[in-house]
SERO-4910 file (N, C-alpha, C, O; in steps of 0.05 Angstrom, whole numbers):
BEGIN
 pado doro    nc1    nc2    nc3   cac1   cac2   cac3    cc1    cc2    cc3    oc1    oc2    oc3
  Unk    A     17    -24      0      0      0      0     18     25      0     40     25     11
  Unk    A      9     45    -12     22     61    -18     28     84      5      9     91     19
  Unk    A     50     93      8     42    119     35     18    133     31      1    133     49
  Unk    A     12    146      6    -16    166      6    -40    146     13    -56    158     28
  Unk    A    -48    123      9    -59    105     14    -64    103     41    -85    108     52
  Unk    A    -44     97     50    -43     88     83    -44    115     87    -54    108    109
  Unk    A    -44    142     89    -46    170     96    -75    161     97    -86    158    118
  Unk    A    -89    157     69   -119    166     68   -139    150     87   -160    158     98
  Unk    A   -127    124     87   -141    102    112   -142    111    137   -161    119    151
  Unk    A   -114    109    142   -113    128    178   -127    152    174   -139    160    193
  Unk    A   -128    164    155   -148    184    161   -179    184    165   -191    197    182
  Unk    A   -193    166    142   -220    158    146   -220    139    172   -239    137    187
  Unk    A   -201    127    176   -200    112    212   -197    129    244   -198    123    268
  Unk    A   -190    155    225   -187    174    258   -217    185    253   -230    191    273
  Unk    A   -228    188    231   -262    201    232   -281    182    238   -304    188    244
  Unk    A   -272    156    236   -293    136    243   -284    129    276   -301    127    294
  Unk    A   -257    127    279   -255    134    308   -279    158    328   -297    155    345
  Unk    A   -270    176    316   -284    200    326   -313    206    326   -325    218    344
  Unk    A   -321    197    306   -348    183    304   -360    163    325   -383    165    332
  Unk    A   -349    150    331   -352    133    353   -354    139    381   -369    134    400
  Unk    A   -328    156    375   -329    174    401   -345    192    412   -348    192    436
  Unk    A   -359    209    395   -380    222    397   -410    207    406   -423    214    426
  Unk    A   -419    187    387   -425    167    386   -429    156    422   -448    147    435
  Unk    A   -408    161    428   -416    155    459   -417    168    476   -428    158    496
  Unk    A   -407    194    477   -412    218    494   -436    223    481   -441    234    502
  Unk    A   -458    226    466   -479    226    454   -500    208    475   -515    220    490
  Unk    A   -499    179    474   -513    157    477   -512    161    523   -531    158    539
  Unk    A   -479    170    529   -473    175    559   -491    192    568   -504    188    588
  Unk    A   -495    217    552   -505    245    560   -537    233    563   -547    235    585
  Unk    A   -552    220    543   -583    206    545   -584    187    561   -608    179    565
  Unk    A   -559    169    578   -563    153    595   -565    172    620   -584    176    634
  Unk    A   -545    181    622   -549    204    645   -574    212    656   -586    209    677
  Unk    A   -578    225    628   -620    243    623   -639    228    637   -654    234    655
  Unk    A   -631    196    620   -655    175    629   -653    170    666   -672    170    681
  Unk    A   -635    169    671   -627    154    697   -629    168    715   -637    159    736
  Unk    A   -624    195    712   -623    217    733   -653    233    731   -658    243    752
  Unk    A   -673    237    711   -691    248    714   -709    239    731   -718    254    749
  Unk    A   -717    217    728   -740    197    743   -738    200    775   -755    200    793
  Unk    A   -704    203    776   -705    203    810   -703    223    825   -696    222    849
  Unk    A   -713    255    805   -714    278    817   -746    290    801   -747    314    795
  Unk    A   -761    278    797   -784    277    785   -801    312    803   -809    333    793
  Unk    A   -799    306    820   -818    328    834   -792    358    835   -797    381    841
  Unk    A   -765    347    827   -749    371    830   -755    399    810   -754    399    786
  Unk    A   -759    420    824   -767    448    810   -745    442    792   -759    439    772
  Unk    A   -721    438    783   -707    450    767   -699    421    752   -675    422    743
  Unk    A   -711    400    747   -712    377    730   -720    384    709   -708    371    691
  Unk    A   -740    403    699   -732    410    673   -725    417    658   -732    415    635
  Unk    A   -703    434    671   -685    459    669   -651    436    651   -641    438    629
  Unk    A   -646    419    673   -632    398    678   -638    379    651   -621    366    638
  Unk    A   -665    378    647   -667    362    622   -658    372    594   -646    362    576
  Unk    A   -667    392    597   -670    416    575   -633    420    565   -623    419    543
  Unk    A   -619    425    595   -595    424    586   -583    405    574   -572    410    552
  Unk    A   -583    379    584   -576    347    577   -593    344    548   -582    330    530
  Unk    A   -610    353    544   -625    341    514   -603    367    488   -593    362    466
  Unk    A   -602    394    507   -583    411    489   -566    402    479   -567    399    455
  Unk    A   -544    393    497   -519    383    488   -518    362    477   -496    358    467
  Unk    A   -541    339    472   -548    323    457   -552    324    431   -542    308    414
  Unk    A   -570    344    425   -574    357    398   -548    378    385   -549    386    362
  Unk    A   -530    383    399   -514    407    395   -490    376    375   -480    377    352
  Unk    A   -487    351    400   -470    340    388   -495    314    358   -485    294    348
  Unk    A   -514    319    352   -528    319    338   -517    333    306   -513    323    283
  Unk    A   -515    355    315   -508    381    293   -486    379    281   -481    387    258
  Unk    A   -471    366    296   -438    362    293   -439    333    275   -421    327    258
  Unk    A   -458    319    279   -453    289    274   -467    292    244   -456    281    225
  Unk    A   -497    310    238   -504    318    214   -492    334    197   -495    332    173
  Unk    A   -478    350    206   -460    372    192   -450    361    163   -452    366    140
  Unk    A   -435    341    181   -416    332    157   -430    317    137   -445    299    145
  Unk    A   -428    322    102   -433    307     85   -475    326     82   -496    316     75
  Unk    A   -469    352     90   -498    364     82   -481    386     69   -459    395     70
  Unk    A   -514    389     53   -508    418     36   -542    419     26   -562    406     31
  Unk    A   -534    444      8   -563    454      9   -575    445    -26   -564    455    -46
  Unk    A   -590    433    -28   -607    421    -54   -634    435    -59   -647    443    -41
  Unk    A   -639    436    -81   -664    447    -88   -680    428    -73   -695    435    -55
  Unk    A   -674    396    -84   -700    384    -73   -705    381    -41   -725    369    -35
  Unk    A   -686    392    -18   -694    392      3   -693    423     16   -679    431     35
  Unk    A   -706    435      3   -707    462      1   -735    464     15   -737    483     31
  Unk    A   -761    447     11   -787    448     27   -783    437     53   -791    451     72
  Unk    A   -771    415     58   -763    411     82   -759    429    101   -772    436    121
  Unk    A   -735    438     91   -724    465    115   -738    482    118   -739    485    142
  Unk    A   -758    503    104   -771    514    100   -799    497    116   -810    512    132
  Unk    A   -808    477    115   -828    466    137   -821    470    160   -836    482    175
  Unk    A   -788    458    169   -781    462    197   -788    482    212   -802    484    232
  Unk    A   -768    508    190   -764    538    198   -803    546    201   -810    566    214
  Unk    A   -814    536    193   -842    549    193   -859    542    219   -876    556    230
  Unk    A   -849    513    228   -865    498    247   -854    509    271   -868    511    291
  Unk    A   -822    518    272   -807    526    298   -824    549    300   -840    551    319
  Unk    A   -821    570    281   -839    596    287   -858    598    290   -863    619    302
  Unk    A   -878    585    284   -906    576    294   -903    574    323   -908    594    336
  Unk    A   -894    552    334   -896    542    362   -881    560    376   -884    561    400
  Unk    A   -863    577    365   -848    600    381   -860    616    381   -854    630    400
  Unk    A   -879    627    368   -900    647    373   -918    632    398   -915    636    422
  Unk    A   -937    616    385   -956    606    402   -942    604    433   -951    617    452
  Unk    A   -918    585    436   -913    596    465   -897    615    481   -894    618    505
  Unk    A   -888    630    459   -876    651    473   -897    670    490   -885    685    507
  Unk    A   -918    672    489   -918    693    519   -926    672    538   -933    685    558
  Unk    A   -929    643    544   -935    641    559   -910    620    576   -915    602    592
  Unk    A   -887    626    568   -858    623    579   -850    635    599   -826    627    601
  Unk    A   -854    648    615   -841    674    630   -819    667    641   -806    675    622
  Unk    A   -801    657    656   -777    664    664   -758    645    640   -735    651    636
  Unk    A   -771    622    626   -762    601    614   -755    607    585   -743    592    570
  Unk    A   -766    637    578   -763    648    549   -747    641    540   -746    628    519
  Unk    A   -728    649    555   -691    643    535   -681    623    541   -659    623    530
  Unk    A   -684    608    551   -670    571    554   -693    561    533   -685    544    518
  Unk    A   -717    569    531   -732    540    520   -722    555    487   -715    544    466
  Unk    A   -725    581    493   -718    599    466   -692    590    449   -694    591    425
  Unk    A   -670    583    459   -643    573    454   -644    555    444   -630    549    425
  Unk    A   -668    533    461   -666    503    459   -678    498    428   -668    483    411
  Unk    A   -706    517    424   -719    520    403   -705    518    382   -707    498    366
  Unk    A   -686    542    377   -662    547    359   -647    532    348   -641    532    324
  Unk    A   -635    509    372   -618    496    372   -639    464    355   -633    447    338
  Unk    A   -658    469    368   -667    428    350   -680    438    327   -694    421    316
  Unk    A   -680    469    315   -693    477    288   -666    478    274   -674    479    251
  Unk    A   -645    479    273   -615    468    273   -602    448    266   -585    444    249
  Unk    A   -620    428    289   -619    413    284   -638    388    260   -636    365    254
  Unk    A   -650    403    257   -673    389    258   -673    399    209   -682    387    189
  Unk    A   -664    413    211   -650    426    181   -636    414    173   -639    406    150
  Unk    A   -613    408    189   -581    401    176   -590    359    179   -577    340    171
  Unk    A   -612    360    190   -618    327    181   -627    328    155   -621    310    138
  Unk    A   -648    358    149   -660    349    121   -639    365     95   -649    364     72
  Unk    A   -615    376     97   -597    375     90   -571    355     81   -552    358     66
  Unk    A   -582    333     99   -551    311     95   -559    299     76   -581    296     66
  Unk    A   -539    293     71   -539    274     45   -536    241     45   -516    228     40
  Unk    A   -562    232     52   -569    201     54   -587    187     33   -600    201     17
  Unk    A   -588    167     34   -606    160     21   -621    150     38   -609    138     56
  Unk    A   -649    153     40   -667    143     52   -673    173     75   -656    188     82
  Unk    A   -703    174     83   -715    189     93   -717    186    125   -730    201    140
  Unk    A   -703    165    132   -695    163    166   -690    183    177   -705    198    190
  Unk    A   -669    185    173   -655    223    182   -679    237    190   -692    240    210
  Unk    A   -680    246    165   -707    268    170   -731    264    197   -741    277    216
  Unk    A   -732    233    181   -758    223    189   -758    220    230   -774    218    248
  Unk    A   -732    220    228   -727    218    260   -723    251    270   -732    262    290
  Unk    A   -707    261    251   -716    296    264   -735    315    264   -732    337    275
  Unk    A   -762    304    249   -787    308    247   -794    299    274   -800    316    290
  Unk    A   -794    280    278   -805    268    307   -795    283    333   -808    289    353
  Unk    A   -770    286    327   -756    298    356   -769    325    357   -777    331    380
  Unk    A   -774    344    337   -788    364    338   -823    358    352   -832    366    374
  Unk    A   -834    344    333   -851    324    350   -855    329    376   -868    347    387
  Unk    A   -838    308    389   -840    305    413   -827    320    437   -832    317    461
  Unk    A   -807    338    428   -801    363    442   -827    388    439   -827    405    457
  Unk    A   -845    388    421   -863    402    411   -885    400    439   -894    418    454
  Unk    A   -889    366    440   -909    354    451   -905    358    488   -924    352    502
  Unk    A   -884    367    499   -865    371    521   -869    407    525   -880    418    543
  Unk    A   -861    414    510   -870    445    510   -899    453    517   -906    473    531
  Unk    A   -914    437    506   -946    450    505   -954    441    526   -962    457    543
  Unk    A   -954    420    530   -966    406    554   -955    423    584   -969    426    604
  Unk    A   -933    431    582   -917    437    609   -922    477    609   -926    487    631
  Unk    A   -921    495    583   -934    513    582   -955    526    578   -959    549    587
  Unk    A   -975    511    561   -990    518    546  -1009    509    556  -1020    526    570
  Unk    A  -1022    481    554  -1050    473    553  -1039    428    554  -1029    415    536
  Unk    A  -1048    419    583  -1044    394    585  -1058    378    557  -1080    383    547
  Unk    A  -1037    358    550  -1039    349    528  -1049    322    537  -1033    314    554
  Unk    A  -1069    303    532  -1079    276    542  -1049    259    528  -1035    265    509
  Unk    A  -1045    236    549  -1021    227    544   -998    233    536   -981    217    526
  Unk    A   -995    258    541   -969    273    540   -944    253    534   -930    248    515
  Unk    A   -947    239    575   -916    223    575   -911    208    556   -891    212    542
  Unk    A   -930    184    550   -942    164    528   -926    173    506   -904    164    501
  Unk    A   -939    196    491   -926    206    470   -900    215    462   -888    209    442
  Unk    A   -894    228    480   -860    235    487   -850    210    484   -850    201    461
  Unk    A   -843    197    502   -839    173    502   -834    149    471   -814    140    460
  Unk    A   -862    146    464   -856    140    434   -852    141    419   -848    122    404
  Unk    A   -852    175    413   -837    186    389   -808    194    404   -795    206    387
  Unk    A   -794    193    427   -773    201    431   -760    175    418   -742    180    401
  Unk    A   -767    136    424   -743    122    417   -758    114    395   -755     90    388
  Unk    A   -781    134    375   -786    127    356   -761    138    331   -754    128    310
  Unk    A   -752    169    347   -733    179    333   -707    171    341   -689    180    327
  Unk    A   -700    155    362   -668    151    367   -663    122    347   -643    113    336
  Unk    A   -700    111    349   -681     86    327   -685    103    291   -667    100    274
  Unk    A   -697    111    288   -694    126    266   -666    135    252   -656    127    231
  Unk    A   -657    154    271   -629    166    272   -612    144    272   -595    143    254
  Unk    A   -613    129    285   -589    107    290   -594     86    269   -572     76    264
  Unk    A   -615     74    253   -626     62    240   -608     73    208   -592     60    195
  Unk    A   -617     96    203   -601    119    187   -582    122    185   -574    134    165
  Unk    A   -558    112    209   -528    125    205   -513     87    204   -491     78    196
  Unk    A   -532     77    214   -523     52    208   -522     41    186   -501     29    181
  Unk    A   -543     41    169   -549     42    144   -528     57    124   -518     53    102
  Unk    A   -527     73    138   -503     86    121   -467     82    124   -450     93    109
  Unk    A   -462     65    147   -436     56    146   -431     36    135   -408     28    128
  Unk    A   -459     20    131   -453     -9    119   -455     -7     89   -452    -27     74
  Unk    A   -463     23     78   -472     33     50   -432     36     38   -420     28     18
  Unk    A   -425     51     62   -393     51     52   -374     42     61   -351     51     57
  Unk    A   -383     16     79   -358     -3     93   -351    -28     70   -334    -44     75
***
């Protein structure tokens, strides 16, 4: 094998490294979420605590979609749905946020972000999306219920569209290592 060869391997092997790596500070940060919320359930500031832990989840989300997106005519409605549905529900609950404006406001920002640069990547197959549709979803479904107006089966719902979208996502990137392994 040639040096540039073996250059270019160790190189796609330090990104699949790092991928991995992420990959698990990703999967740590939602074990955390899971394990630690339940047993501070009545704590005033558990959803403050969630909010943060689901952030940095999605932030390393952004990082993991980034790569291998760009912008196409044909997913040009997509983004434009997102961007439309975030500002909808940011209107509707913005006044009735009061001290929580700018954390849930940030958070908003951050999974419409995220929630883009899925319908931006470049996959085949509609998983991606189809799981960052959901997380909007069910972060959507978490918002209203807790500001707005109680939602019948709230938890229920959260719940099934939350590991409706983690197998989605993971379903999606799996699919796609075995597309170029």
């Amino acid at each position: 094998m040639s040096p540039a060869a073996r250059g270019a391997r160790s190189g796609r092997d330090a990104v699949t490294i790092g991928r991995r790596s992420l990959g698990k500070v990703f999967f740590g940060f939602a074990a955390l979420f899971v394990v630690l919320l339940p047993l501070y359930p009545s704590y005033r500031g558990s959803f403050v605590v969630g909010l943060g832990l689901f952030l940095v989840a999605h932030l390393l989300y952004i990082v993991a979609f980034a790569t291998r997106s760009g912008l196409h005519r044909s997913k040009i409605r997509a983004v434009v749905v997102i961007l439309l549905y975030s500002a909808i529900l940011a209107y509707i609950l913005f006044p009735h946020l009061g001290e929580m404006v700018i954390p849930v406001s940030v958070y908003l920002i951050v999974i419409t972000g995220m929630g883009m640069l899925a319908a931006l990547r470049r996959m085949d197959g509609r998983g991606l999306l189809y799981g960052a549709l959901a997380f909007l979803l069910s972060e959507s479904l978490i918002a209203i219920d807790r500001f707005l107006a109680p939602v019948p089966a709230a938890s229920c719902a959260t719940i099934i569209t939350y590991y409706s979208v983690q197998h989605a996502i993971t379903h999606s990137f799996l699919e796609e290592a075995r597309g170029f392994g």
